[in-house]
C-alpha positions in Angstrom: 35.3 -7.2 -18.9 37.9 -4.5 -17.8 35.7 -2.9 -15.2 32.0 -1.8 -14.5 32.6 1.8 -14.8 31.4 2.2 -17.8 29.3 -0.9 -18.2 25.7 -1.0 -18.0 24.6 -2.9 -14.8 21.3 -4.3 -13.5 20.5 -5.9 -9.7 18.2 -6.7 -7.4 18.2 -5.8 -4.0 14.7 -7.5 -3.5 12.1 -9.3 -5.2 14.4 -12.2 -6.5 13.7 -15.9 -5.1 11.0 -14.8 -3.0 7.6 -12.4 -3.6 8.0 -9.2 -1.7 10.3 -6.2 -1.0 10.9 -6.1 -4.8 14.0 -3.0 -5.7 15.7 -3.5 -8.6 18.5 -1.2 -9.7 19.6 0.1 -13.4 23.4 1.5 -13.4 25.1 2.7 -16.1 28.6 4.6 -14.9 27.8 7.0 -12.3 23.7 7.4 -12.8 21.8 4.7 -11.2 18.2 4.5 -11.1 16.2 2.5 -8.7 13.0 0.4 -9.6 10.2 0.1 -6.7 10.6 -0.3 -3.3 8.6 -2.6 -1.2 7.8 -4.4 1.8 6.9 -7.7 2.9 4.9 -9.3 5.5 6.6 -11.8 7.9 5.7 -15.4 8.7 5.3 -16.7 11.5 8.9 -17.7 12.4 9.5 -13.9 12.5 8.3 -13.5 16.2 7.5 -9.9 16.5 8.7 -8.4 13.4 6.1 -5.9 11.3 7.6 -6.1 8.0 10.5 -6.5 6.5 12.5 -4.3 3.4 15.4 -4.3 1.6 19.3 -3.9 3.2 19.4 -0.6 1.6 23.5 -0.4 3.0 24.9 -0.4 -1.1 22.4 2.3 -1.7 23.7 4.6 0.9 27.4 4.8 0.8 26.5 5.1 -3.1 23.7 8.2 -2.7 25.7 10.4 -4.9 25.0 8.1 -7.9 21.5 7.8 -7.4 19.5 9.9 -9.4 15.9 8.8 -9.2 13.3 6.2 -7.6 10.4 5.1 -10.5 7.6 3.0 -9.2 5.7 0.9 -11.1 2.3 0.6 -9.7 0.8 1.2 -6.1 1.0 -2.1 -4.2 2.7 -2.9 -0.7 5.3 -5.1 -2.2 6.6 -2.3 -4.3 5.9 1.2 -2.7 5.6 -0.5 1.4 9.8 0.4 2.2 9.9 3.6 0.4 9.1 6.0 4.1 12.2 3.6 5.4 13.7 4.5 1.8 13.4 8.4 2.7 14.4 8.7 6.2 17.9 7.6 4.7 18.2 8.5 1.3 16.5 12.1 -0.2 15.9 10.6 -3.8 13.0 12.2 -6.0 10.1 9.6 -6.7 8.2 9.5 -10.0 5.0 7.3 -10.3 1.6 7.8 -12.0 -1.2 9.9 -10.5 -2.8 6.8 -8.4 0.3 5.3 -7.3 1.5 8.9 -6.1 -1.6 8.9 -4.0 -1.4 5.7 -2.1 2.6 6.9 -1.4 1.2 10.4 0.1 -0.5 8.3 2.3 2.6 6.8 4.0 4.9 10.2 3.3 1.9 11.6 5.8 1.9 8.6 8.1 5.5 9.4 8.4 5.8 13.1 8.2 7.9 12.7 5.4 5.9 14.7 2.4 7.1 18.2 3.1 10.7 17.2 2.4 10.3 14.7 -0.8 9.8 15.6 -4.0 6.9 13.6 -6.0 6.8 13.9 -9.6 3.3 12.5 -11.8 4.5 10.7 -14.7 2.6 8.6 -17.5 2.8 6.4 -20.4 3.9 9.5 -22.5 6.6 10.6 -20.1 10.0 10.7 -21.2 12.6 11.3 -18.8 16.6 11.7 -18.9 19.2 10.7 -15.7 22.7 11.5 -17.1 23.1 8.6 -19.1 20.0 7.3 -18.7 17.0 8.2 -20.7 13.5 6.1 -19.6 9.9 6.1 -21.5 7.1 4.1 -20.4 3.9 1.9 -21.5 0.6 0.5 -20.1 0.0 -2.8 -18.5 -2.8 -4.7 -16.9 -3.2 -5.3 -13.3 -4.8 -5.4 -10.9 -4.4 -1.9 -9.4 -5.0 1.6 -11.6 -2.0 3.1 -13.4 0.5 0.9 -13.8 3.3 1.1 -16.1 6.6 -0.5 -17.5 9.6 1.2 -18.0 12.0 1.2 -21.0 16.1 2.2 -20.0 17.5 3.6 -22.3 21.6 3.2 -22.2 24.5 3.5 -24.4 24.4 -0.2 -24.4 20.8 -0.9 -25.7 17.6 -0.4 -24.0 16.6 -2.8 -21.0 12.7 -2.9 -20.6 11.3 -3.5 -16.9 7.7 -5.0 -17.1 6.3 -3.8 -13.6 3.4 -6.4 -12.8 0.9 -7.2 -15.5 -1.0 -9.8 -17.2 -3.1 -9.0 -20.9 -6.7 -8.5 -20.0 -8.1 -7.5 -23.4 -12.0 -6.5 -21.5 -10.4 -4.6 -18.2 -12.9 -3.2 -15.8 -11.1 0.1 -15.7 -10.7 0.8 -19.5 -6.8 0.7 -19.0 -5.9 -1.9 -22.1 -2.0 -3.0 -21.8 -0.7 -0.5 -24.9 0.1 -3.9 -27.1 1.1 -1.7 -30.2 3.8 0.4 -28.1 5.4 -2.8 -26.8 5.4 -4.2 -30.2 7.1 -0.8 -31.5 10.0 -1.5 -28.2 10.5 -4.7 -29.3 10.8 -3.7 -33.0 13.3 -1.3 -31.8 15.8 -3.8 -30.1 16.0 -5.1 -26.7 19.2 -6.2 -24.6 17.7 -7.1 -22.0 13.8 -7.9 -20.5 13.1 -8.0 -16.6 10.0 -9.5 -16.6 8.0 -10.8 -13.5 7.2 -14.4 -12.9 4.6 -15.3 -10.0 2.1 -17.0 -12.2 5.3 -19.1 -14.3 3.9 -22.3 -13.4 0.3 -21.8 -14.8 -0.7 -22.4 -18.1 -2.8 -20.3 -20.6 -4.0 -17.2 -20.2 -5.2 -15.2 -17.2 -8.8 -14.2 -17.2 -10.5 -11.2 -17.2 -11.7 -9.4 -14.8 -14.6 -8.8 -16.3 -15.8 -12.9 -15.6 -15.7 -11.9 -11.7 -19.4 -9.2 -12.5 -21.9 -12.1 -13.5 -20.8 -13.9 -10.5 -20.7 -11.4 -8.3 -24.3 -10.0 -9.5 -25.4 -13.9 -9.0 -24.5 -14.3 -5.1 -25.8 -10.4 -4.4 -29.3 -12.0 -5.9 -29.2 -14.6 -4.0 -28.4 -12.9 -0.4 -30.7 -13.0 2.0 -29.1 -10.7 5.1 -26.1 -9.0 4.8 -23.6 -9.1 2.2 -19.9 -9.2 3.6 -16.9 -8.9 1.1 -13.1 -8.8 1.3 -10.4 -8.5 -0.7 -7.5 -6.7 -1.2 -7.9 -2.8 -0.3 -6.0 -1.6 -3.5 -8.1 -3.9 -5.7 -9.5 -0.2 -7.1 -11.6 -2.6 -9.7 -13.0 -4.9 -8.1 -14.3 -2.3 -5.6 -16.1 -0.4 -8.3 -17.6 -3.9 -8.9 -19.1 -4.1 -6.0 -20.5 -1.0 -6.2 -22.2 -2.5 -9.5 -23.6 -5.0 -7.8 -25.0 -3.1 -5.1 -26.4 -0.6 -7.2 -28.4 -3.3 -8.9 -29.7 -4.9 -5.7 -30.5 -1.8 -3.9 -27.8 -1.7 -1.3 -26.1 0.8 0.2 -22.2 0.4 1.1 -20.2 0.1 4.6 -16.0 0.5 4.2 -14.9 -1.0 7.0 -10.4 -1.0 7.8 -8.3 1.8 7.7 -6.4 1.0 4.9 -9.8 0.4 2.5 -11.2 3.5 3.9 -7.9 4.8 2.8 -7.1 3.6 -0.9 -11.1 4.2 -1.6 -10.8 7.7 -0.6 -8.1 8.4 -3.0 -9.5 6.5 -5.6 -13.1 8.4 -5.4 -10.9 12.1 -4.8 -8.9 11.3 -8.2 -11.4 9.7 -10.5 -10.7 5.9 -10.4 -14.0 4.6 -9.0 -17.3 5.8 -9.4 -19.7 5.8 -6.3 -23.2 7.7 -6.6 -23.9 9.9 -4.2 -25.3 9.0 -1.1 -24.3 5.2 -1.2 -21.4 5.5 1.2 -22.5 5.0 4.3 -20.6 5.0 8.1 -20.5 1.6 9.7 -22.5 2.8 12.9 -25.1 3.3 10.1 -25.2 -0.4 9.3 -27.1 -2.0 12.0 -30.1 0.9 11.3 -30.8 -0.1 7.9 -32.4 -3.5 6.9 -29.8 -6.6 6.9 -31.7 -7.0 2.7 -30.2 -2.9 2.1 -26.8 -3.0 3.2 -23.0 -4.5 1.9 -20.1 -4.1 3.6 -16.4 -4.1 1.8 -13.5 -5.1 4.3 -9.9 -5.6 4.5 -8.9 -8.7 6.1 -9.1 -11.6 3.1 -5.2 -12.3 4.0 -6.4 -13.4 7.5 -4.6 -11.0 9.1 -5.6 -11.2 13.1 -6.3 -7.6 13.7 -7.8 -6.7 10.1 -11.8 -6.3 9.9 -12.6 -9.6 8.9 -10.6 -11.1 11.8 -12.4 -9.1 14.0 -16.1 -9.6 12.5 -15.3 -13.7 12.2 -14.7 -13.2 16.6 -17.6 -10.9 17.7 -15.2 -8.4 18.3 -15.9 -5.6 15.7 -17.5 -2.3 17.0 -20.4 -1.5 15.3 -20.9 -4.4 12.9 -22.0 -8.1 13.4 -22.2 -11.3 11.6 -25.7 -12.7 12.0 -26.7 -16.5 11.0 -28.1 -16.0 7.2 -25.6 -13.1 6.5 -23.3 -14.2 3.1 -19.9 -13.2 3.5 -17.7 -13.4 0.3 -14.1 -13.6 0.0 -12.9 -12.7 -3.2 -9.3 -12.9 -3.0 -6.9 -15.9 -3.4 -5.0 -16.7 0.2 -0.9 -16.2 -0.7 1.0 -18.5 -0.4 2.1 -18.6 3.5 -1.5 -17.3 4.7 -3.8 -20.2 4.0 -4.0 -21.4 8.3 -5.0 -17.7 9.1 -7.7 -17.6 6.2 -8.9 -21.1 6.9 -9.2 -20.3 11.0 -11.3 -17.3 9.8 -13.5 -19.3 7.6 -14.6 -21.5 10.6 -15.2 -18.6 12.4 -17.9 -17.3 10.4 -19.3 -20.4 9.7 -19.7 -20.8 13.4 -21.4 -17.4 13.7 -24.1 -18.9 11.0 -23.0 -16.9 7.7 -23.2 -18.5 4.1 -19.4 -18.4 3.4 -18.6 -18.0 -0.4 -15.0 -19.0 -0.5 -11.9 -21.1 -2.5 -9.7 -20.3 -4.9 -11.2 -17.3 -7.8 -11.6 -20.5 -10.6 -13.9 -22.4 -8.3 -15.8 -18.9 -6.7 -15.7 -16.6 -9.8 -14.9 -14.5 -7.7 -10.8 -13.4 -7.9 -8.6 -13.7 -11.1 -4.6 -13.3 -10.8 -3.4 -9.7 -11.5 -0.3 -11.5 -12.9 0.2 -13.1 -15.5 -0.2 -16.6 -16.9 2.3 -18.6 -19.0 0.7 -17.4 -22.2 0.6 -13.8 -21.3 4.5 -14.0 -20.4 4.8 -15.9 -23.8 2.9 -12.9 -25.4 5.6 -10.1 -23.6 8.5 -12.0 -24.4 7.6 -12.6 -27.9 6.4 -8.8 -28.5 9.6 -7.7 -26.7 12.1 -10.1 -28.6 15.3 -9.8 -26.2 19.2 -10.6 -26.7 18.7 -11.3 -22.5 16.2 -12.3 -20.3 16.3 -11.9 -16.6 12.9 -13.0 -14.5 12.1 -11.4 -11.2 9.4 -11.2 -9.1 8.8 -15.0 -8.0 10.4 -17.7 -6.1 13.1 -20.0 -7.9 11.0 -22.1 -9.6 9.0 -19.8 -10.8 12.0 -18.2 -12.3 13.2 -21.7 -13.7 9.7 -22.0 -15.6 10.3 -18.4 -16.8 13.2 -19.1 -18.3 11.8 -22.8 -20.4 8.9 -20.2 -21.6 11.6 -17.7 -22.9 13.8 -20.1 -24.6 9.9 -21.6 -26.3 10.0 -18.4 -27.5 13.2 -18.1 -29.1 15.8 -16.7 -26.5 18.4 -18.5 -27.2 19.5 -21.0 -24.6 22.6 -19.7 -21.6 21.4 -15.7 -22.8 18.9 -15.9 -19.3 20.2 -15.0 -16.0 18.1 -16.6 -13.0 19.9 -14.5 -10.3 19.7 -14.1 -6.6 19.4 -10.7 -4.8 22.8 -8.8 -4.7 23.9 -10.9 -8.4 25.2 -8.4 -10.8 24.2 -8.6 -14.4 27.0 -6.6 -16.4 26.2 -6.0 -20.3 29.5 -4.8 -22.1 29.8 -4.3 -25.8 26.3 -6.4 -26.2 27.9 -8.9 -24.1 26.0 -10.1 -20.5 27.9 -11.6 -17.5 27.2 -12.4 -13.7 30.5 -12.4 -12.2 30.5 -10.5 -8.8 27.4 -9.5 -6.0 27.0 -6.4 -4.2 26.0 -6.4 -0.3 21.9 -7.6 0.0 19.9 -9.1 3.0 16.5 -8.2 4.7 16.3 -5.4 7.3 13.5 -6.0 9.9 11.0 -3.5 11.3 9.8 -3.8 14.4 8.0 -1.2 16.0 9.7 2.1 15.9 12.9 0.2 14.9 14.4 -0.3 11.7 17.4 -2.7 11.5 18.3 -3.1 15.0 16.7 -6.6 15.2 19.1 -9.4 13.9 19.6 -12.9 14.0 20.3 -13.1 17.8 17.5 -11.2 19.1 15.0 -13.5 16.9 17.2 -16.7 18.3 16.1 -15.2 21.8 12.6 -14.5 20.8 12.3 -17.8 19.3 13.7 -19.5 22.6 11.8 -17.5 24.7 8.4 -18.7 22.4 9.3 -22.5 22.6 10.8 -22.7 26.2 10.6 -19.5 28.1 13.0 -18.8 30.4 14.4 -18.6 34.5 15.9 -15.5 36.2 18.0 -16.4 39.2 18.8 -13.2 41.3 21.7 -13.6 43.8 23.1 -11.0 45.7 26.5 -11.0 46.9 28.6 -9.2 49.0 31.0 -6.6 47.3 34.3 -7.3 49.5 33.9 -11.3 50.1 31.9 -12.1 46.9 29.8 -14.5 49.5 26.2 -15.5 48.9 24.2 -12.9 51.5 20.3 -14.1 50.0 18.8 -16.1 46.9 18.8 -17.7 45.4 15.4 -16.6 43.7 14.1 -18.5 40.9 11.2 -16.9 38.4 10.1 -18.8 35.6 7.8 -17.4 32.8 6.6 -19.9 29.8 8.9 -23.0 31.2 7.2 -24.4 34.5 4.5 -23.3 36.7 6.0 -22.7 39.9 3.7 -24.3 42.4 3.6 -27.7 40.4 7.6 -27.5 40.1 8.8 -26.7 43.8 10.6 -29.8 43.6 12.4 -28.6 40.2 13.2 -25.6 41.5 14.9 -26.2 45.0 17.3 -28.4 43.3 18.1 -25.2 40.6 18.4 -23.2 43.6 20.5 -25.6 45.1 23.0 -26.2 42.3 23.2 -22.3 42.1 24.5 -22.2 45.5 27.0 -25.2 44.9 28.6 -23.4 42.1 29.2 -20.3 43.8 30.8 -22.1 46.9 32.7 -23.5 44.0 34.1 -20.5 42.5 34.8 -19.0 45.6 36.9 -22.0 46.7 39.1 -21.4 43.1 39.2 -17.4 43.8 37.2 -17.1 40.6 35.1 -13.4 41.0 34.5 -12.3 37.4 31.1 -11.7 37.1 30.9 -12.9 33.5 32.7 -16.5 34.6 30.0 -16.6 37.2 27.1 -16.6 35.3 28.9 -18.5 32.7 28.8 -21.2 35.3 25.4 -20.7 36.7 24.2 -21.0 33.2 25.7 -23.9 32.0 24.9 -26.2 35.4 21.4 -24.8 35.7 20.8 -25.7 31.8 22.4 -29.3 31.6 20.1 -30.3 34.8 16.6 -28.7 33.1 17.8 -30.0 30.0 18.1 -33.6 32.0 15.0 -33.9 34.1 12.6 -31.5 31.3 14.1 -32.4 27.6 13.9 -28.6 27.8 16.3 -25.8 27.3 14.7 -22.1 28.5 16.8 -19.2 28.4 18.5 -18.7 31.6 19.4 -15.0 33.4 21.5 -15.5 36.3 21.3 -11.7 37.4 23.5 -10.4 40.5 23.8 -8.1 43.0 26.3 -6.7 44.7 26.2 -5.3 47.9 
């Protein structure tokens, strides 16, 4: 391959090896286009960090060859880093009706919508960027509106699946457009870039529709108050609770910003269906009979300051969990989050409530909004590529991706399992991965973006297992001699009062290496901490088996 100049390119800048932050880039010569651009929650050994995104550092000293940002559908882990997106790059954002709605949300969070341009687009749209022409079709999933994208280059069209599964009975009426896909296919592929979270699971995903009998079943059932959470954008599953409670009499609580949020939208712009007078305020709940009421909350993630958190400690507002109250979660925990769910569960079962919970095959109550191995079977063999690239899903997932592909007939070596920053060049019909472009994670914490690194989550991570010990010194400025101190504070490494013993002999050894550098003529401040550090840190180490972080601070005067 002479050079990528003229070579159609795709990468990912997220969303490879892991599930999150997904961004996947389309170049072909000077247009690129950009695919999603999403966030993703930390773990725990992120101490401090709200979410992380996508090193975004290719993107900007290449701004003049971006031409557009698509999104796919409306959840965090594709539209969460697009306000981080804007503050560094002015790109125009096309996305369906829904998904445009849940982005206004964070533009106005931000203060961002006045200065970006948001463009509604649809299955029909067809839109051109240079050399770069994209249409789109329906899939299935489990949030209104989403689509997949077909590139088309000079090199043959590359078709971007978003999320999906095939539900063939969907709650919302929005079928997967099965006949356009086929047309697509029919057409010629290079290249398919299809997700792969549910790789590992065989047969097909089921419907949503299976999750209303159950639901109506436990609703029956209740005795007090009905309690449900799941995931906020879950626009379907919300109207099915609605169902339910319309059929049982009940009148509905929203309780966490973000459901009050996405609910809103969804009721403004016609995706759920809620008769008047239903919605009620949650300092309404406790009026009502516990037989009349159902309350839909965030928090099925176990996230500590959600609703459900709050509710499973006593600690929400206006509502309470009384004994006999059924509380049902009707999501599946990810991967990562099954301590915080399970701590939760306790929780309410201490409070007394009847806790329907599990995974959605044993509940009835959840079903995947991704696909199973069949329904990836069913894309790849509708789509018929010369390439296959799988994305979206940790390595293994992409390593059963690619067995279904080649079951399918793709021939063996044509599929690329690549990491984020890989290049995928196509040239002449011809695919190589021979070169990387800068990728990473980028950390926000707080009003910061990016200036928490490796060292400062070292420190936080020392500080959380060991604490740490300021010794303050002051010295005098002519003689560098020791006028007072040392003083010793600890915090999260000993309790003083218990350790005077301990800490005498720091201050001592303190003391003894300054007399010692005096004696050598040594009055670099930097040397003398140096010093303090490592004497103070071998004797801790020696008498605790610990090693806090250690600030020798001085003073001159």
């Amino acid at each position: 391959m002479k050079t990528n100049e003229t070579a159609l390119s795709i990468f990912a800048l997220g969303g490879i090896n892991e599930i999150g932050k997904n961004m996947y880039v389309i170049q072909y010569a000077d247009d690129m286009v950009i695919v999603d651009c999403g966030g993703k929650f930390p773990d725990e050994s992120l101490l401090g960090i709200d979410l992380i995104i996508p090193d975004m550092s290719y993107l900007e000293e290449n701004q003049d060859k971006i031409r557009a940002l698509l999104v796919t559908h409306g959840h965090e882990d594709h539209i969460g880093g697009i306000p981080y997106f804007l503050k560094k790059l002015n790109v125009s954002i096309y996305a369906t009706r829904f998904t445009l709605g849940l982005i206004e949300l964070k533009l106005d969070e931000h203060r961002l919508k006045r200065d970006t341009k948001l463009i509604t687009i649809d299955s029909d749209s067809e839109l051109e960027f240079g050399m770069i022409k994209a249409s789109f079709f329906k899939v299935s999933h489990s949030i209104p509106d989403c689509l997949g994208i077909v590139f088309h280059t000079p090199e043959g069209s590359v078709v971007h699946t978003g999320d999906f599964k095939f539900d063939l009975t969907p709650e919302n009426n929005q079928y997967s457009d099965i006949h356009k896909m086929a047309e697509i296919g029919s057409n010629g592929v290079l290249a398919l870039v299809s997700e792969s979270t549910n790789a590992e699971r065989p047969g097909l995903t089921p419907s949503e529709q299976k999750i209303a009998g159950h639901m109506d079943e436990e609703f029956m059932k209740a005795q007090g108050k009905i309690f449900i959470s799941t995931f906020a954008s879950n626009v379907n599953r919300v109207q099915q609770v609605v169902h339910a409670a319309i059929k049982t009499n009940r009148k509905l609580a929203l309780l966490g910003r973000s459901m009050v949020n996405v609910v809103s939208i969804a009721i403004e712009r016609g995706y759920i269906n809620i008769p008047e007078g239903m919605l009620i305020d949650a300092n309404e709940v406790e009026k009502l009979s516990p037989e009349r009421v159902v309350i839909l909350c965030t928090g099925s993630q176990g996230e500590p300051m959600a609703a459900l958190a709050r509710l499973a400690t006593g600690n929400y507002r206006d509502v309470a969990i009384y004994p006999g109250d059924t509380v049902i979660l009707a999501a599946s925990p990810i991967p990562g989050n099954e301590k915080d769910v399970s701590r939760i569960i306790d929780n309410l079962f201490q409070l007394g409530a009847k806790v329907v919970y599990g995974s959605g095959s044993s509940t009835g109550m959840h079903v995947s909004g991704h696909g199973y191995q069949e329904d990836l079977k069913l894309m790849l063999t509708l789509m018929k590529p010369t390439y296959f690239i799988p994305i979206h899903g940790e390595f293994r997932m992409l390593h059963h991706h690619r067995l279904l592909a080649e079951s399918v007939g793709v021939e063996e070596g044509n599929t690329f399992i690549i990491k984020n920053g890989d290049v995928v060049d196509f040239e002449n019909g011809i695919a190589r991965q021979t070169r990387k472009i800068p990728s990473g994670d980028t950390y926000v914490d707080g009003m910061g973006v990016g200036d928490i690194g490796e060292i400062v989550l070292r420190d936080r991570k020392q500080l959380s297992e060991d604490g740490m010990m300021v010794i303050v010194l002051t010295l005098s400025k002519s003689e560098r001699k020791l006028i007072s101190g040392p003083d010793t504070i600890t915090r999260g490494f000993v309790y003083v009062k218990n350790s005077e013993e301990l800490i005498n002999e720091v201050n001592q050894l303190v003391k003894k290496a300054i007399k010692d550098l005096q004696a050598e003529n040594i009055r670099q401040w930097k040397v003398m901490k140096q010093t303090i550090k490592k004497s103070v840190g071998q004797y801790l180490f020696k008498e605790t088996k610990r090693k806090p972080m250690i600030l020798p601070i001085i003073i001159e005067i």
